[in-house]
Structures are given as C-alpha cells and as structure tokens.
N, C-alpha and C positions, 0 to 999 in steps of 0.2 A: 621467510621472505614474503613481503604480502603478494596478494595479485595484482596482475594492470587493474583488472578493477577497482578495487582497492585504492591504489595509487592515484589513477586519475581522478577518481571521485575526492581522493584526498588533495591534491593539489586544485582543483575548482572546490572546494569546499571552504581551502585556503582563502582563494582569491576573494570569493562570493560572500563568505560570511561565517561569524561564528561555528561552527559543527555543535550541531545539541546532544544532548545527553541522549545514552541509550536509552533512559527513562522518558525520555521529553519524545522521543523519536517514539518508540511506543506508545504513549497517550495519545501523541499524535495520527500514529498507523490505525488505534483504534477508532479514534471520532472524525476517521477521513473514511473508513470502512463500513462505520454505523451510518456516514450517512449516503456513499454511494448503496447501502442497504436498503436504507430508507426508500431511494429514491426508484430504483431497479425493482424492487419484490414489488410491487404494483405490478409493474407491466410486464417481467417475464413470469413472474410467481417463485418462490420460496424454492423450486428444486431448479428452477432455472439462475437464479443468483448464486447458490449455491455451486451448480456445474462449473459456473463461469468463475468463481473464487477459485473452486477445487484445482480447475486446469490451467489458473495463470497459477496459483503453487508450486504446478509440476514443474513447468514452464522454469518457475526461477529456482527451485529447489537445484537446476542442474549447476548453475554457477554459487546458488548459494545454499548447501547444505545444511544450513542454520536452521531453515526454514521446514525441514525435515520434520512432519509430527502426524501420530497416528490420522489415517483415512476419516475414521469416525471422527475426528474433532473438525475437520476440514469444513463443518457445516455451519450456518452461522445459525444463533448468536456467538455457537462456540468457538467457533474457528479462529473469529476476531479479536477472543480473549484468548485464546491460544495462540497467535502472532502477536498478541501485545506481550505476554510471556514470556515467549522466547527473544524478543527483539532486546526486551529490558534484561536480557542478560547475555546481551553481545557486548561486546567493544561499540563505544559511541562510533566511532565510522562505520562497521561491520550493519551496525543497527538501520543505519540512515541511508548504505548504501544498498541492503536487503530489501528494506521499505519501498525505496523507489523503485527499485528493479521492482516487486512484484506488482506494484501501480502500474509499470510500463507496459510491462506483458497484459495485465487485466485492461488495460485499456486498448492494446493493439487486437486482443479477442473482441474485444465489446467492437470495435473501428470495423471489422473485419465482417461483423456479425447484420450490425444497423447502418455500417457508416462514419466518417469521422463527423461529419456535420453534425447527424443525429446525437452523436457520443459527445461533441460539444455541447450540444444545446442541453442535454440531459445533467451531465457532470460537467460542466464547463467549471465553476468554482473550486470544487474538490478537486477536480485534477490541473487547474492550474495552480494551486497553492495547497497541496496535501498538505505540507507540514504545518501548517498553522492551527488544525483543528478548532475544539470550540472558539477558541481565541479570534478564529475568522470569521464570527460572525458580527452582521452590522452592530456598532452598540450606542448609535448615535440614536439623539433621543424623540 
C-alpha cells in the first residue's frame, strides 16, 4: 500500500503534469544540487554546504528511507552523485517525490538559517523550478 505521500503527490502529479522518469528526476536532483552548490560554497564555504545537505538528508531520510546512504558520501561533489544514484533506481513517483521532499527540508534549514527573503534571492530559480535542471537555463540568443 503506498503512503499518503506517495498518493497525494501521486494525485497532483496527475493533475499538474506528466510524472518524469526516475532517471529524468535524478539528472534533474543532480543539476538543481550542483547549482545550489555552486551558489552556497562561496558564502558558507564547503563544510558549511555540506552540514546543510548532510541534515536536510536526515530530515527526509525519516519519511523517505530511499534516501538512506553511507555518512561519508553525504558530502558534495559526492553526495549529489550518490542521490542521483539512488533516486535513478526508485519508482518514477518514489523518485520525484524524494527529490522534492529533500529540496523542501534544505530550503526550510537554509529559510531558518538567512531567512526566506535571503534564501530567495540566493536560490530563487532553483528552487522555484528544481526539476528542470540544465534545461532551465536561458537559451535565447
């Protein structure tokens, strides 16, 4: 029997749009993670991006044990190739609804930490459109 999470994400996924592959949901978790990477290790530095990846895992590993993978990988670049990993070998809902939950949680620490405004203005793209990865960026010419 799935979960209500599960379900309700399944039912608004219905409504909203196609459901992506676990594969597509993975590329995607990875090049929405490289670039809140990107844009974070500047300002808190590399063990501070890190902390903040490490504890929204916790965070969502509690409802989604998929997410479950050794401590030491937990760090990036690796960590973001180890959730692209595992996500690409869920269930396409399982995948996309993992994904987002651990975006949710990293950005409610990040909101909690600078601020929602700040945590806007910082990742404001990335977190209003994780799943589109490379593909969201401008390509007009």
């Amino acid at each position: 029997m799935p979960s209500k999470a599960l379900t309700i994400a399944a039912d608004s996924q219905t409504a909203a749009a196609p459901l992506p592959s676990a594969g597509e949901s993975a590329d995607r978790a990875l090049a929405t993670w490289r670039g809140i990477d990107a844009v974070l290790t500047p300002i808190v530095g590399r063990r501070g991006a890190d902390a903040l990846f490490r504890r929204a895992l916790q965070l969502t590993q509690v409802d989604h044990p998929v997410l479950a993978f050794p401590e030491w990988e937990a760090t990036a670049p690796e960590g973001y190739t180890a959730l692209q990993t595992l996500l690409a070998a869920q269930t396409d809902l399982a995948a996309a609804v993992a994904s987002q939950a651990l975006l949710r949680h990293f950005q409610a620490l990040l909101e909690r930490l600078i601020g929602s405004s700040l945590t806007r203005q910082l990742l404001g793209p990335l977190l209003e459109n994780p799943s589109r990865g490379p593909a969201a960026e401008d390509e007009s010419p």
